[in-house]
C-alpha positions as CSV (number, residue, x, y, z in Angstrom):
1,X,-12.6,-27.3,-12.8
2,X,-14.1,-24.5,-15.1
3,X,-16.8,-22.0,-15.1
4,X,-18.3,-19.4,-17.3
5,X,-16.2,-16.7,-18.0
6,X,-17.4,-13.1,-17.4
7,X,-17.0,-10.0,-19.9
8,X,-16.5,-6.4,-19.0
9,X,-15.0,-3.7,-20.1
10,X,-12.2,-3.4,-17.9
11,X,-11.0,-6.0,-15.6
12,X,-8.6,-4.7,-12.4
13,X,-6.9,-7.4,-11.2
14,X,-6.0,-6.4,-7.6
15,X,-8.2,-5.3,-4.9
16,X,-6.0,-3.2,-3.6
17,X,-6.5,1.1,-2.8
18,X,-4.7,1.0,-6.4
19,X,-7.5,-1.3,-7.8
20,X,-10.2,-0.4,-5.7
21,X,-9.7,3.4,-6.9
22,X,-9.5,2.2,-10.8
23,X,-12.6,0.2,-9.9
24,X,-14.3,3.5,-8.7
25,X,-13.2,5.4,-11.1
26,X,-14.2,3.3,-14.4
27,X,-17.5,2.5,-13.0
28,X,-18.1,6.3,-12.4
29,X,-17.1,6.6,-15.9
30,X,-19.9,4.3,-17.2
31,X,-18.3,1.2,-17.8
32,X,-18.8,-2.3,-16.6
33,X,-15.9,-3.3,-14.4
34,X,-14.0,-6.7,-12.7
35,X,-12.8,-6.2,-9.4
36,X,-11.0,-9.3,-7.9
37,X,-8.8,-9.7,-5.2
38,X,-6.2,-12.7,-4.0
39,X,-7.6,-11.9,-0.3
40,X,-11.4,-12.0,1.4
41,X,-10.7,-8.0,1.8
42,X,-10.4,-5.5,-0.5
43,X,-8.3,-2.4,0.3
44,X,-5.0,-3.9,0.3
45,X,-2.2,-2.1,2.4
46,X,-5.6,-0.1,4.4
47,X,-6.9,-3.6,5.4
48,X,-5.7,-7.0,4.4
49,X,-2.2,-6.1,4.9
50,X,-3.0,-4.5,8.9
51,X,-1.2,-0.4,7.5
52,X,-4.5,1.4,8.7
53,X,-2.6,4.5,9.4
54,X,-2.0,6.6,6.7
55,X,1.2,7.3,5.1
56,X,0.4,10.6,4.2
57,X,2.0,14.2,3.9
58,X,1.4,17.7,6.0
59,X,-0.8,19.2,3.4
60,X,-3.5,16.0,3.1
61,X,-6.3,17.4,4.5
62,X,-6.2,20.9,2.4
63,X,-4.4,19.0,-0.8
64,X,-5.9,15.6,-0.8
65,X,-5.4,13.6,-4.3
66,X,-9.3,13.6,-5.7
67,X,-12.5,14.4,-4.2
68,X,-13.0,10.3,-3.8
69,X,-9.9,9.8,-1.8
70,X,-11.1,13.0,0.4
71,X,-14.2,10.7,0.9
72,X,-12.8,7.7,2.1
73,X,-10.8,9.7,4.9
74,X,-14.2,11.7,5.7
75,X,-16.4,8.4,5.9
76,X,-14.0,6.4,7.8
77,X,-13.9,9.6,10.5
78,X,-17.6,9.2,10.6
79,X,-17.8,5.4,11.2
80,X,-16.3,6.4,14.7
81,X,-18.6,9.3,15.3
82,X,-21.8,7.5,14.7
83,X,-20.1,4.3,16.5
84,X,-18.5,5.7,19.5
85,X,-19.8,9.2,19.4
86,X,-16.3,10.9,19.1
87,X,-15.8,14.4,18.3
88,X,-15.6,15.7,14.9
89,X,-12.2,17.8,16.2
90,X,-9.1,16.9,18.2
91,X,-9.8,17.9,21.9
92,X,-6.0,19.3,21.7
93,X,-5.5,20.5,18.5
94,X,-9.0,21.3,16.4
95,X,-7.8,19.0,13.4
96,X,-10.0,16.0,12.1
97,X,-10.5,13.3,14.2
98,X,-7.9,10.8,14.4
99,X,-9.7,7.3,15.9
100,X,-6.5,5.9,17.1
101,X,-4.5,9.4,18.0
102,X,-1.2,7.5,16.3
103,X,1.8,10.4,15.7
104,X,2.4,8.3,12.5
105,X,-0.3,9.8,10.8
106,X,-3.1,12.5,10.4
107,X,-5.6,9.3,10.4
108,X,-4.9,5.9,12.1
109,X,-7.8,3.2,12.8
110,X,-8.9,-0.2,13.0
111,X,-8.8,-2.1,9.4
112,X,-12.2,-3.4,9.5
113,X,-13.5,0.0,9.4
114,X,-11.9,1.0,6.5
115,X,-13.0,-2.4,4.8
116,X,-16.9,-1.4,5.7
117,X,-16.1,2.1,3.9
118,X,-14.5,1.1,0.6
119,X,-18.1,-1.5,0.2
120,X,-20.1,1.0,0.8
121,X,-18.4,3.3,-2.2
122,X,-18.3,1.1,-4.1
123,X,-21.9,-0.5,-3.2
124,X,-23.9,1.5,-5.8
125,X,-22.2,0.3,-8.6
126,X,-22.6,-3.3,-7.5
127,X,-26.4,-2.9,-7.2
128,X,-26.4,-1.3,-11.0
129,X,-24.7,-4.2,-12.6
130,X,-21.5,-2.0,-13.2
131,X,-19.4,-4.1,-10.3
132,X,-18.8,-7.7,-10.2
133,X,-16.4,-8.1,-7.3
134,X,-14.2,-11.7,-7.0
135,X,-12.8,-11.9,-3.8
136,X,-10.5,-15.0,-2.6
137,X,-9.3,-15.2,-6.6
138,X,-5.8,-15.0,-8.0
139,X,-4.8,-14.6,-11.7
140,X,-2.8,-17.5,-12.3
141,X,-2.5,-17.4,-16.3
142,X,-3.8,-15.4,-19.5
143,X,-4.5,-15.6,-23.3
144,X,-3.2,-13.1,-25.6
145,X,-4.1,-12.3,-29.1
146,X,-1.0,-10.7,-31.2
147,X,-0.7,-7.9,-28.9
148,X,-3.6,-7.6,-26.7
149,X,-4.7,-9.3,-23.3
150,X,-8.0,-11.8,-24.7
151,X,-8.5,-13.1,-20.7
152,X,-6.8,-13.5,-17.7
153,X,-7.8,-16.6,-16.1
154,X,-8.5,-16.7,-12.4
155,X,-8.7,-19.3,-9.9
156,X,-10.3,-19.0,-6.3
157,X,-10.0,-20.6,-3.1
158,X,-12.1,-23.9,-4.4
159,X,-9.8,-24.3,-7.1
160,X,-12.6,-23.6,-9.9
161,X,-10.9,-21.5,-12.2
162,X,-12.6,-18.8,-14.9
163,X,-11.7,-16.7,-17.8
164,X,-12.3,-12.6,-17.4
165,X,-12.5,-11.2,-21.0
166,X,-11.9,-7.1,-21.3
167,X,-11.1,-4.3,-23.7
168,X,-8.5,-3.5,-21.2
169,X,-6.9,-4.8,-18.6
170,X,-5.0,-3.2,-15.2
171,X,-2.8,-4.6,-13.0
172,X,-3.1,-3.8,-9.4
173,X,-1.6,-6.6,-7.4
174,X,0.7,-5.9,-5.4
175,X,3.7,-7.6,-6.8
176,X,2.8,-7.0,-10.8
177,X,1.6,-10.9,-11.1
178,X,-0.3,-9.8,-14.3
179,X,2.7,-9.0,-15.8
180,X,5.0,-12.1,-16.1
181,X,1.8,-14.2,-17.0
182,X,1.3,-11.2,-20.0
183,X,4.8,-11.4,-21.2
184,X,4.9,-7.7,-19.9
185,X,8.4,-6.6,-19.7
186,X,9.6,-5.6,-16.2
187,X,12.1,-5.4,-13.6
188,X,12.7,-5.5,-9.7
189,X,15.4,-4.6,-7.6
190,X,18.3,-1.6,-7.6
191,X,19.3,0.0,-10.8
192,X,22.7,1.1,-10.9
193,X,23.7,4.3,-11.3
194,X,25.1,4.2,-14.2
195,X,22.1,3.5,-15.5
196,X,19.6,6.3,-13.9
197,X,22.1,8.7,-12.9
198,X,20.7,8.2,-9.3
199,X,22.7,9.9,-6.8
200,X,21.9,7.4,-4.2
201,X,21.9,4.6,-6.5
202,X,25.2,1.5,-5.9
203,X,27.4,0.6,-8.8
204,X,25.5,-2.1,-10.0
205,X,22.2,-4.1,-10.9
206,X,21.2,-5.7,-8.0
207,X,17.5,-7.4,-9.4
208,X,17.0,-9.1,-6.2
209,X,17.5,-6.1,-3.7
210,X,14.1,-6.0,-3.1
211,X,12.3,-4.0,0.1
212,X,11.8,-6.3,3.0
213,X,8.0,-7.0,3.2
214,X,5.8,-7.3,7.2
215,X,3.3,-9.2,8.6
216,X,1.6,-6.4,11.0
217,X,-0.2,-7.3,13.8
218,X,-2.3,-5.4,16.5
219,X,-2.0,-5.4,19.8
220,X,-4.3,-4.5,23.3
221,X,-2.6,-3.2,26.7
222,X,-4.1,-4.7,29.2
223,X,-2.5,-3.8,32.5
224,X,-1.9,-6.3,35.1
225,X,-2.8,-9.3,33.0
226,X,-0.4,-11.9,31.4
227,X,-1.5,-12.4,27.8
228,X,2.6,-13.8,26.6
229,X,2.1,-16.6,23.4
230,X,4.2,-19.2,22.9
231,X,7.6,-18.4,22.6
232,X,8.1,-19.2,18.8
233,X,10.5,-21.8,17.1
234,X,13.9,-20.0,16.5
235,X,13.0,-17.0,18.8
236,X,16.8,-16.8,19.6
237,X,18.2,-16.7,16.3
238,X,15.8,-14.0,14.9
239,X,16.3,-12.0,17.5
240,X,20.1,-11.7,17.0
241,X,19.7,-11.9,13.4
242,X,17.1,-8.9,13.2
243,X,17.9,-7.6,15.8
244,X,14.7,-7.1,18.2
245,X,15.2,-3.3,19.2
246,X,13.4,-0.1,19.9
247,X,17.2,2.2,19.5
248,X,16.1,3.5,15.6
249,X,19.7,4.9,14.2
250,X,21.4,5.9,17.3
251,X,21.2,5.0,21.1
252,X,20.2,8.6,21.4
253,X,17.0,7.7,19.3
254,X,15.9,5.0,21.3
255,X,12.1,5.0,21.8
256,X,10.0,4.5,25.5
257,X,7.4,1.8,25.1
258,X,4.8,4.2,26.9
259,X,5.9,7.1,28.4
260,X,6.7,10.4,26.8
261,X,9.6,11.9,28.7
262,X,11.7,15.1,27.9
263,X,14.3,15.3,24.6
264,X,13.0,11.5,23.9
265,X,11.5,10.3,21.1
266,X,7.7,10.1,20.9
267,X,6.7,7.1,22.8
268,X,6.8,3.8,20.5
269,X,3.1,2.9,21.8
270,X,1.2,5.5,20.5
271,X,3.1,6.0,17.1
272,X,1.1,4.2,15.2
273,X,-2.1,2.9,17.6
274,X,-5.6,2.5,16.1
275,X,-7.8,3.3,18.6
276,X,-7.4,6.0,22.1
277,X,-9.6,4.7,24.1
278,X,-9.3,7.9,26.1
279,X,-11.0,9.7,22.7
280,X,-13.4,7.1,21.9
281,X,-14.2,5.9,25.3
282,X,-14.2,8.6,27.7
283,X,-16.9,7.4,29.8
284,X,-14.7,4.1,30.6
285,X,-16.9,1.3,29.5
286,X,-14.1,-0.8,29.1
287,X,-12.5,-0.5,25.8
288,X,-8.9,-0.6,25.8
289,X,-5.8,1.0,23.3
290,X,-5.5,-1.3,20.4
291,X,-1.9,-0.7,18.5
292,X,-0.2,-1.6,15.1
293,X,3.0,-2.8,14.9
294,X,4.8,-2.5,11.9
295,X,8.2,-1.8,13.0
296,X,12.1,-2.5,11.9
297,X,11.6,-5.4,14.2
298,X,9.5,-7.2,12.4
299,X,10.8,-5.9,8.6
300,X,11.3,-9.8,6.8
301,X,14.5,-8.9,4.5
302,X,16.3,-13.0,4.4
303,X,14.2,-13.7,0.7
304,X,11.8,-11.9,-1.8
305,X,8.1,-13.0,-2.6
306,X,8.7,-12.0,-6.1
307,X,11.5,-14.4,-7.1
308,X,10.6,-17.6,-5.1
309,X,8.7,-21.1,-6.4
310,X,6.0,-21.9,-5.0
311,X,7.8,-24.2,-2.6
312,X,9.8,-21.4,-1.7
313,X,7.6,-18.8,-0.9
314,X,5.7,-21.1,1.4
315,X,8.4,-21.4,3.5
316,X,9.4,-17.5,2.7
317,X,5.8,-16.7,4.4
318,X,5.9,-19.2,7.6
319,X,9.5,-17.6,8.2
320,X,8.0,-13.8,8.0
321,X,5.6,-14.7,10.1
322,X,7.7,-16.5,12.6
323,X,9.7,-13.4,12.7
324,X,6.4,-11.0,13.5
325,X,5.4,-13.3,16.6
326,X,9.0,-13.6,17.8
327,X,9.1,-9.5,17.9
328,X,5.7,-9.6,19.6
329,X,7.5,-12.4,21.9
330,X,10.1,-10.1,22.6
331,X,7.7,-7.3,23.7
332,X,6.2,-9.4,25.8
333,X,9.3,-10.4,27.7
334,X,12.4,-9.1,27.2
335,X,11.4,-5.2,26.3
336,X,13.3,-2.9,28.5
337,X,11.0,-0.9,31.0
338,X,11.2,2.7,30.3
339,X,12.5,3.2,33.7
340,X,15.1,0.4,32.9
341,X,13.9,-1.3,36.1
342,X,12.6,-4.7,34.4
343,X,11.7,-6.1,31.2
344,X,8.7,-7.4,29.7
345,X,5.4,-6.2,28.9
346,X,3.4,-9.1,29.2
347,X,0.2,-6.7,29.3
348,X,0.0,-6.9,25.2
349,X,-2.7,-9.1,24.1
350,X,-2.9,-10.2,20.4
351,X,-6.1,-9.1,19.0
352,X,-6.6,-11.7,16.0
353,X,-10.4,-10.3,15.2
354,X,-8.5,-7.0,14.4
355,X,-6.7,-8.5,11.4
356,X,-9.2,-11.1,10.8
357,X,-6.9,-13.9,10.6
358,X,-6.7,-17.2,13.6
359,X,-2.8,-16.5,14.0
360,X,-3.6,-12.2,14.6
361,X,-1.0,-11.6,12.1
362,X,-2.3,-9.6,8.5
363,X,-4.4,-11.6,5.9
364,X,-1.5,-10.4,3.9
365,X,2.1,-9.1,4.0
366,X,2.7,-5.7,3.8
367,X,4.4,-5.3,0.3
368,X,6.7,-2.4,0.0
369,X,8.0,-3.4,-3.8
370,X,7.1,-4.7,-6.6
371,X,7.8,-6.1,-10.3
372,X,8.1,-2.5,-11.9
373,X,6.9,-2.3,-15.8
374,X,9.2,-1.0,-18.5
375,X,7.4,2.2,-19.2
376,X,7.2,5.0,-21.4
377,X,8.5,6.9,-19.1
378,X,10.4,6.1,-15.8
379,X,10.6,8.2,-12.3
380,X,14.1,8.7,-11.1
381,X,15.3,10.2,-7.9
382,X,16.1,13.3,-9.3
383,X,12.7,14.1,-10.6
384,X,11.6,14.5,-6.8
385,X,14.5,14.6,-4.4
386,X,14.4,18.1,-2.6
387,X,18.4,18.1,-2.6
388,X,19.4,20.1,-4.9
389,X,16.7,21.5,-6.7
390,X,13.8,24.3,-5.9
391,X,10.8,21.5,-6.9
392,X,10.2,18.6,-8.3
393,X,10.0,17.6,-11.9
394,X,7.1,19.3,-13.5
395,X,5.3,16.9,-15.8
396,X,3.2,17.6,-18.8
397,X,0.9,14.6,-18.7
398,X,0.7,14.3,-15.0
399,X,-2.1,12.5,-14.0
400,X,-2.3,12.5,-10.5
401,X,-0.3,14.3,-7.3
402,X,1.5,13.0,-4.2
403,X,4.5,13.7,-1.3
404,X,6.6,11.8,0.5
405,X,10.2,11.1,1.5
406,X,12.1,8.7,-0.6
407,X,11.4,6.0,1.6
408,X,13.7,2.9,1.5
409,X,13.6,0.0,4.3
410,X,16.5,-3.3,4.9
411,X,16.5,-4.8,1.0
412,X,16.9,-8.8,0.3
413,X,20.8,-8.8,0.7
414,X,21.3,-5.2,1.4
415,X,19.9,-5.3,5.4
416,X,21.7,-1.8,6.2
417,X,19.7,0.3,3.0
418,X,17.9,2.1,4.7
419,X,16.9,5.9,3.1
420,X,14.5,9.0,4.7
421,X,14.9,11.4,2.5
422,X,12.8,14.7,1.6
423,X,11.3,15.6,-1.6
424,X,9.1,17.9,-3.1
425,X,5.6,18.0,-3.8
426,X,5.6,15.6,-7.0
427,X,3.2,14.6,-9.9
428,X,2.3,11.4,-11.2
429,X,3.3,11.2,-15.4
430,X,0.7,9.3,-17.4
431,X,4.0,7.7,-19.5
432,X,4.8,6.0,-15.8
433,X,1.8,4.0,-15.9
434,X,1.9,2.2,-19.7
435,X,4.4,-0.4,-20.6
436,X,6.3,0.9,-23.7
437,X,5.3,0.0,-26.8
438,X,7.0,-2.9,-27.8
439,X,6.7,-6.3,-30.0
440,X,4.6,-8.8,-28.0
441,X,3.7,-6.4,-25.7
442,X,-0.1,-6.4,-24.7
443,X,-1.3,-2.6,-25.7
444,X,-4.4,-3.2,-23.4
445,X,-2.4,-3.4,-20.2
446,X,-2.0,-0.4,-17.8
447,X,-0.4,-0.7,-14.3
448,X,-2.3,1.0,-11.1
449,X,-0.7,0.9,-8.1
450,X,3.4,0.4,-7.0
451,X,4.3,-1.8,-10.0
452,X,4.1,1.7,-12.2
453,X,7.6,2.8,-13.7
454,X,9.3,3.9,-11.1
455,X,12.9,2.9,-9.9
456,X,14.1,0.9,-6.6
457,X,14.3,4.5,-5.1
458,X,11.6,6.5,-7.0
459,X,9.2,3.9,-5.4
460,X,10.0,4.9,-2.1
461,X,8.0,7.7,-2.5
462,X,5.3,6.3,-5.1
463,X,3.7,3.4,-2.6
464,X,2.4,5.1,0.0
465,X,-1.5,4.9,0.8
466,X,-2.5,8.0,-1.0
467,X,-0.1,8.0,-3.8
468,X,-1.3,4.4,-4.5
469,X,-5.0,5.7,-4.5
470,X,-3.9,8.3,-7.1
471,X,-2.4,5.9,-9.3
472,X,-5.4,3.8,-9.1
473,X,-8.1,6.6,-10.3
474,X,-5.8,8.1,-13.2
475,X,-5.6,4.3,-14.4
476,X,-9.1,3.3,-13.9
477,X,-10.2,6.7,-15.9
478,X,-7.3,6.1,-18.9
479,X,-9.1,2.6,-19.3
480,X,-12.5,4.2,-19.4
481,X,-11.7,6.8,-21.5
482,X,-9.8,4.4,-23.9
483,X,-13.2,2.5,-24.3
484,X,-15.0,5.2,-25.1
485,X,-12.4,6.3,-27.5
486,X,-11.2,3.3,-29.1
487,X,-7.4,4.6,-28.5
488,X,-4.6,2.7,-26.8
489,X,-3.4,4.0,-23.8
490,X,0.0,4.6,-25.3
491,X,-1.7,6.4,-28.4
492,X,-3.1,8.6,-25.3
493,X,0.5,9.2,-24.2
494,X,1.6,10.0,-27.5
495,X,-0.9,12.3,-28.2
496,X,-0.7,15.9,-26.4
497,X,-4.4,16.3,-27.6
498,X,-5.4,13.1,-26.0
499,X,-3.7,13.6,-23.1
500,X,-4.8,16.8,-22.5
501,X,-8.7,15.3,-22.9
502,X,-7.8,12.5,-20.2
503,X,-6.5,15.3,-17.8
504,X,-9.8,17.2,-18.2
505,X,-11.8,13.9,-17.5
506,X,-9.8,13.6,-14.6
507,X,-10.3,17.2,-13.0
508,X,-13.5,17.1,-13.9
509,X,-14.3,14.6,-11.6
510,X,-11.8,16.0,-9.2
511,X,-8.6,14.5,-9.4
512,X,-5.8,16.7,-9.0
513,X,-3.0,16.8,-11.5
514,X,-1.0,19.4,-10.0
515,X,-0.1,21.1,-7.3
516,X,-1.1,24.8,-8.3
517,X,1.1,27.7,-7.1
518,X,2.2,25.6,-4.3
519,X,4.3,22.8,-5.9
């Protein structure tokens, strides 16, 4: 089955916060915009995929990426303030609320709120005739014309498939789908070092060492009550295999389920919970502590999503998801008690209406990597790693800011990588974002969120929530800008003079492309 197709200027394929920025971002510009998404939620890793606590760095509420991403933090604060009358200010501290008081971030809280926030920014442009929005709808093939993307046909949850026509497209799915079905070239997995010059890079290739993906749930404590589910096919052997622990490292870094106690780790329940009901119900009408887990426990590392069939990755997903309600099992009954006096916490209740899902497990799996173009210009290591060097790589076409550590998790076939290390405050290059220019390669194509040129390591840092975001808005204002213009985004690249004209678009409209006196 068939419909019409649609035109517009630029279609984002990916409702992720990559595509869901680029979205933003084009439409602001003035052009007509495609937004679809393989999920009935846009946001991605905010939302569908359960991560509704920020990966974020010290400086975020001072140094955020762009005026818009400022926004979304602001509105989703003041969702809980008109909902649950909560203070504007930590009782403790004086910062910005945080709904779910999680030590993981500077702002944790429930997915759904986020969801209602991103529709509302993006809302206005709907109700103009800039936005058409495709939720439930995956790209499953595409038309090119010498060497530019004619359509990308999508198919939704009916199975009625239709053509999107565009001057330009982006890819912001969270594997890269767009760009095997666009003969894009691109890679996945470890580089060697011989290659990058990585310090932390192995010997070899490795394509399929890819970051272990998670199916996050949420959880309620509810004292005194026995909420324990089914104990799951193969609980036994994915608890050995994982293992099912709350020791991170070392014995000496083993984490208390609930109680804080002295030269002990931050209690595992609050460290990445979603709503205090002690801040957002002090008045005790009920409401109980709702917490995310997204934990080593439930890290799926036995096969990639990127490289299975179809018949693969079906049984890829039922095994990930297995392996989430076996570590939620676990909790339940075999957790040690902080005092070491019993096991069990039978208490946690899985809250399915948080994810929105029957089984309480994410609409979508966490995804931590991607396929990665083969850009103009790759990330490395080096260009941010704080070993060795006074700041990061300072780039001439940046197009965008972010901070984090170099952030590895267990790998398909590598189960012990695991990498935390600091960098400095780095910039996003525009050359990262555009496939280079090559025969049969579509010159209409621009990545916009973790499948940008990066490296296995590099991306440890670029895929976090607000790096994401940034990606998203430099892409979604290069397309605009490239309609306008009538250039290619690699002829922007090229081009100091061009670049320099995207960069003032972007600050304009208050993206940051650099980190002043402070990076």
């Amino acid at each position: 089955m068939a419909e019409l197709g649609i035109s517009v200027d630029i279609a984002v394929i990916g409702g992720g916060m990559g595509g869901c920025a680029a979205a933003l971002a084009a439409c602001e510009a003035g052009c007509t915009v495609l937004l679809s998404e393989s999920t009935d939620w846009l946001g991605g890793q905010m939302t569908a995929q359960g991560v509704s606590a920020f990966d974020e760095h010290a400086r975020i509420e001072a140094q955020p990426p762009s005026l818009n991403y400022a926004r979304l933090r602001r509105e989703i604060r003041a969702e809980y303030v008109r909902t649950f009358g909560a203070p504007e200010c930590m009782p403790e501290t004086g910062l910005p609320l945080n709904p779910g008081n999680g030590w993981v971030s500077r702002l944790c809280f429930e997915p759904r709120v986020g969801l209602r926030v991103l529709e509302r920014m993006l809302a206005p442009h709907i109700a103009a005739g800039r936005l058409i929005v495709r939720t439930n709808c995956a790209p499953v093939r595409a038309e090119l014309r010498t060497d530019r993307i004619a359509a990308v046909f999508l198919r939704d949850a009916a199975g009625v498939e239709f053509s999107v026509e565009a001057a330009h497209f982006l890819d912001a799915t969270d594997l890269g789908d767009l760009l095997p079905l666009t003969h894009t070239p691109w890679r996945t997995g470890a580089e060697s070092r011989a290659e990058t010059g990585e310090p932390s890079a192995g010997d070899a290739d490795v394509p399929h060492e890819v970051q272990s993906f998670t199916f996050c749930f949420a959880v309620e404590r509810r004292p005194g009550e026995s909420h324990v589910i089914e104990k799951p096919a193969a609980y036994e052997a994915l608890r050995a295999a994982q293992p099912f622990t709350l020791v991170i490292g070392s014995p000496l870094r083993r984490f208390r389920m609930f109680e804080p106690a002295p030269d002990a780790p931050l209690p595992f329940w609050t460290y990445r919970r979603l709503f205090d009901a002690r801040l957002l119900d002090p008045s005790g009408h009920g409401l109980r502590d709702v917490a995310l887990i997204n934990w080593a426990g439930n890290d799926y590392h036995a096969a990639s999503l990127i490289h299975a069939s179809p018949p693969e990755l079906a049984r890829i997903v039922t095994e990930a998801k297995q392996l989430s309600l076996a570590f939620l099992y676990w909790l339940q009954t075999e957790c040690p008690h902080d005092d070491d006096r019993g096991q069990g916490y039978p208490e946690l209740m899985l809250r399915p209406d948080i994810m929105g899902t029957a089984d309480g497990l994410s609409k979508a799996p966490y995804v931590r990597e991607a396929r990665r173009i083969t850009p103009c210009f790759r990330i490395l290591e080096q260009h941010v790693a704080a070993a060795g060097r006074s700041h990061a790589e300072r780039f001439l076409d940046s197009v965008g800011i972010g901070w984090y550590p170099l952030d590895l998790h267990p790998a398909i076939g590598n189960p012990n990588r695991n990498m935390f290390a600091p960098t400095h405050p780095f910039q996003i290059p525009l050359g990262a974002l555009i496939p280079r220019p090559a025969p049969g390669t579509p010159k209409n194509l621009v990545a916009a969120c973790k499948n940008i040129g990066t490296t296995h390591i590099s991306n440890g840092a670029y895929r976090l929530h607000p790096v994401e975001w940034a990606i998203g808005e430099a892409a979604g204002e290069l397309a605009a800008f490239c309609v306008a213009d009538g250039h290619s985004p690699a002829q922007v690249w090229e081009s100091p003079a061009l670049t320099q004209q995207l960069q003032d678009r972007l600050r304009a409209r208050g993206v940051r492309v650099d980190w002043g006196d402070d990076g």
